[in-house]
Steps between C-alpha positions, in 0.01 A plus 500: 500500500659822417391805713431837387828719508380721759368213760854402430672770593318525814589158618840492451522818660714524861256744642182290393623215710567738762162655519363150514677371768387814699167473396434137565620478823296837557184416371515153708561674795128733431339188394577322811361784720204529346490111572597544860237755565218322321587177749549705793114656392382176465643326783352811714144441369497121566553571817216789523272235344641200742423678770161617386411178417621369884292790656168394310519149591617581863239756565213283341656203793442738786180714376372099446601380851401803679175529362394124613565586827291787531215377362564262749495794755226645333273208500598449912372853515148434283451159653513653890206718378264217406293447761525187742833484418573510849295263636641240323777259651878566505560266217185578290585870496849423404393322223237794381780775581807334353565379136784287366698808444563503858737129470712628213872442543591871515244594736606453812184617745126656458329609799250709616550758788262696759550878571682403736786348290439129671490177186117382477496328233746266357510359128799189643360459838164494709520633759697782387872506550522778814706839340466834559562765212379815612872635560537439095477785300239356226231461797581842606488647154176348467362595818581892459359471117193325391537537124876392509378142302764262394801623738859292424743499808854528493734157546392336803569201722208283549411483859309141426755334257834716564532529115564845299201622309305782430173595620165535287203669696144659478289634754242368658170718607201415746145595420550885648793566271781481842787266403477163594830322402680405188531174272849458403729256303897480482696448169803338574778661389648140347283567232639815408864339482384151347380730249786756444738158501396371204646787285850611452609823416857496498722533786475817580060526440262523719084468569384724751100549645434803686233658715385842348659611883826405330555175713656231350294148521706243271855561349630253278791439514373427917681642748281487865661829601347703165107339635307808619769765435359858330634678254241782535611819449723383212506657138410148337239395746306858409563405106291167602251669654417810273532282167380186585606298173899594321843448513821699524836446632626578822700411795419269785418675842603149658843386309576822313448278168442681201184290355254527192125512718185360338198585757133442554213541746363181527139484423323776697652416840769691698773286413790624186720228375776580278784254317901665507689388270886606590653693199770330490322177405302655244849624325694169595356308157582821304817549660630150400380550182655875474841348627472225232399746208754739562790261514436336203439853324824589613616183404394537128641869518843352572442243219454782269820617602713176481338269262791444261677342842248312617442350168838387433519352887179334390623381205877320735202389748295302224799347362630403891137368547499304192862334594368454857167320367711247284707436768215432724338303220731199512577562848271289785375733769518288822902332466593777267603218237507490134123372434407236257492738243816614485658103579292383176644737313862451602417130486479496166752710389727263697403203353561608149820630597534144681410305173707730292796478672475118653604632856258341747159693649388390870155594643400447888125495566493566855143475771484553831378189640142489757515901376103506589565361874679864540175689352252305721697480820678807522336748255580630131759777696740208603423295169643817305807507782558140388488592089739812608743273665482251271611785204729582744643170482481409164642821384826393785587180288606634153751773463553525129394798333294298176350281778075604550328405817058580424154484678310329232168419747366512844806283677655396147868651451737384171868540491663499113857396533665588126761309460501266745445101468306302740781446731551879576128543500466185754796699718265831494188315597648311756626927637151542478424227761762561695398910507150417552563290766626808727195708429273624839203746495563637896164662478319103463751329676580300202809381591816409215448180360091519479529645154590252218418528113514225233678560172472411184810477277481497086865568302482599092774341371566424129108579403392225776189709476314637202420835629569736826128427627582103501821521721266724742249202494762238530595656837170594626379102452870463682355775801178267492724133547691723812153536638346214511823284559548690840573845499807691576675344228634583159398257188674523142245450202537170341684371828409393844431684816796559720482563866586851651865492544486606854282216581095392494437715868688813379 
């Protein structure tokens, strides 16, 4: 393709290449801010809608839970009026006063009071358990205000079960309008934190539920000393109160935590829950992200920079990979041996050289004998000690640079001997045996002389054998004779078994 002479002129310009190398680094650098700032938006307003999503499943929980009870309360309150309600029996009148609401797991008592503040009536108990309330500051509140209707205390002790809860309450009124006790039931404040549990918010987040006071009655993470503290007065506490429903980021009256603050009233009772999620959480995602962007723009802005190096050290690499690949290619990973591979191919070559020159070609097809008794009884770690030492020993008894020990199978080694007759290769395999015979594994305890191998022995010699695969054969059938004639011995092909030279029990 021939370019026009100008668009010529402009590549092969100095300055052009310049201006590039400026630019593209440049322009990466924009790009990847814009990017940053577009993840940092929309990691902010996952957590906005996280946290508004938390709030309106929360909130529907409590409005839910608090409403059962006080139609409980309310129905206590409706079902006193009925007349002949109190001239029916302990029992019957719990029955008529008290629905099942009153055995729920959360709710831990439901009682009515006189004006006096003494337990009457007693949804778990007839008689009523005895307790006296008219020191608490729901009976009070509803003894100085007759319109005060659904009143919710502050964190409490229960004087009948010695749990903390919270107290639901309306007023009761006799015929003349003067106040004639209260119906209450307590909300265990296990709810509120078997609740809160079940999210998490990072470690830093928080769930908090709040009187409209400003007193705190749940704080998840829990910590017993933040139960019943205020924050009134505080700037966030008045932002709960005057806007019922937002969010906006702060810091923490308690911890000094700067936190992103999702709130809402819950329902239309005095209580404001809000979710805090830290800042710092909110960012981490982006921040890992950020630190990951920006290193690999600044990577590819040094790239720009130094390509012509890194592509001739790329080019040394490939070629020191490719070497180290072929290598590893004929090379077997556990003994570090030449593989089968690499032995067939320098078997053959040898025996062609063997029948072209008429000097003599050995082979050795050496097995570890009972190799699978290692496996079973010790484990596959000690069976590959035993292959290691056994390469270890094999590799000990030739010294000759032309000679090739191999791994050619699971427990299946070869030696090639060029030019060596079947006297010298006898004289080898019986340095096998006698090398074997010292091998230990310390870790098993397998002691030297527990180790043996049988060999198989096959010599070329004046084209005794019609190709380089038959002489392998030959000596394999030999390995085979070793075997079954007793182990631990080396047999010739075409000839008898011999014993091991050190003896049958070595």
């Amino acid at each position: 393709m021939v370019l026009p002479p100008r668009l010529a002129r402009w590549l092969g310009s100095t300055r052009t290449w310049i201006a590039l190398g400026v630019l593209a680094p440049l322009g990466m650098l924009l790009v990847s801010a814009l990017m940053l700032l577009d993840l940092r938006r929309d990691a902010w307003d996952k957590a906005e809608q996280t946290s508004q999503n938390l709030l309106q499943v929360i909130e529907r929980d409590i409005a839910r839970n608090v409403e059962l009870i006080d139609l409980s309360l309310q129905a206590v309150v409706d079902n006193l009026r009925v007349p002949g309600v109190d001239a029916l029996s302990p029992e019957m009148r719990q029955l008529v006063l008290f629905d099942r609401a009153a055995t729920a797991r959360d709710i831990g008592v439901m009682l009515v009071t006189d004006e006096n503040g003494d337990s009457v009536i007693d949804a778990n108990a007839v008689p009523a358990r005895k307790a006296n309330y008219a020191d608490r500051d729901y009976f009070q509140g509803h003894k100085a205000l007759a319109d005060l209707g659904l009143h919710i205390s502050k964190p409490l002790v229960s004087r009948l079960t010695g749990a903390r809860m919270i107290v639901l309450s309306r007023r009761l009124t006799k015929p003349d309008g003067s106040f004639g006790g209260i119906v209450l039931g307590t909300l265990q404040l296990a709810y509120f934190s078997r609740l809160f549990d079940r999210i998490g918010l990072g470690p830093e987040g928080a769930i908090n539920l709040f009187l409209r006071d400003g007193t705190r009655l749940m704080r998840h993470p829990y910590d017993e000393a933040d139960i019943g503290v205020s924050i009134a007065g505080t700037a966030i506490l008045e932002r709960f109160v005057r806007e019922v429903r937002g969010s906006f980021v702060a810091a923490s009256v308690r911890d000094g935590v700067e936190r992103h603050y999702a709130f809402t009233r819950v329902g239309d009772l005095p209580l404001v829950l809000n979710v805090a999620l830290a800042t710092a959480d909110i960012e981490a995602g982006w921040r890992a992200k950020a630190a990951v962007i920006s290193a690999v723009v600044l990577v590819l802005c040094g790239l720009t920079a130094c390509l012509s190096l890194l592509f001739g050290r790329e080019l040394r690499r490939r070629a020191e990979m490719q070497a180290e690949l072929a290598r590893l290619s004929l090379t077997d990973a556990l003994t570090g041996l030449p593989n089968r591979r690499r032995f067939e191919g320098t078997f053959e070559h040898a025996w062609k050289s063997a029948n072209r020159t008429g000097k003599p070609l050995s082979v050795l097809v050496v097995d570890a004998d009972h190799f699978k008794r290692y496996n079973d009884r010790h484990g596959h770690a000690v069976g590959d000690a035993v292959l290691k030492g056994l390469a270890r020993c094999l590799s000990a008894s030739v010294h000759r640079p032309d000679d090739l020990v191999a791994r050619v199978g699971g427990e299946e080694f070869v030696v090639l001997l060029p030019d060596t007759d079947e006297a010298g290769a006898l004289r080898i395999a019986d340095k096998v045996h006698e090398t074997v015979a010292g091998l230990s594994v310390e870790a098993a305890r397998i002691e030297a002389g527990t180790v043996t191998v049988s060999i198989g022995l096959a010599t070329e010699t004046g084209r005794a054998f019609e190709r380089a695969g038959a002489q392998y054969e030959a000596a394999d059938a030999a390995l085979y004779r070793a075997k079954a004639a007793g182990r631990n011995r080396t047999c010739v092909a075409g000839r008898a078994c011999a014993p091991h030279p050190l003896g049958e029990a070595a």
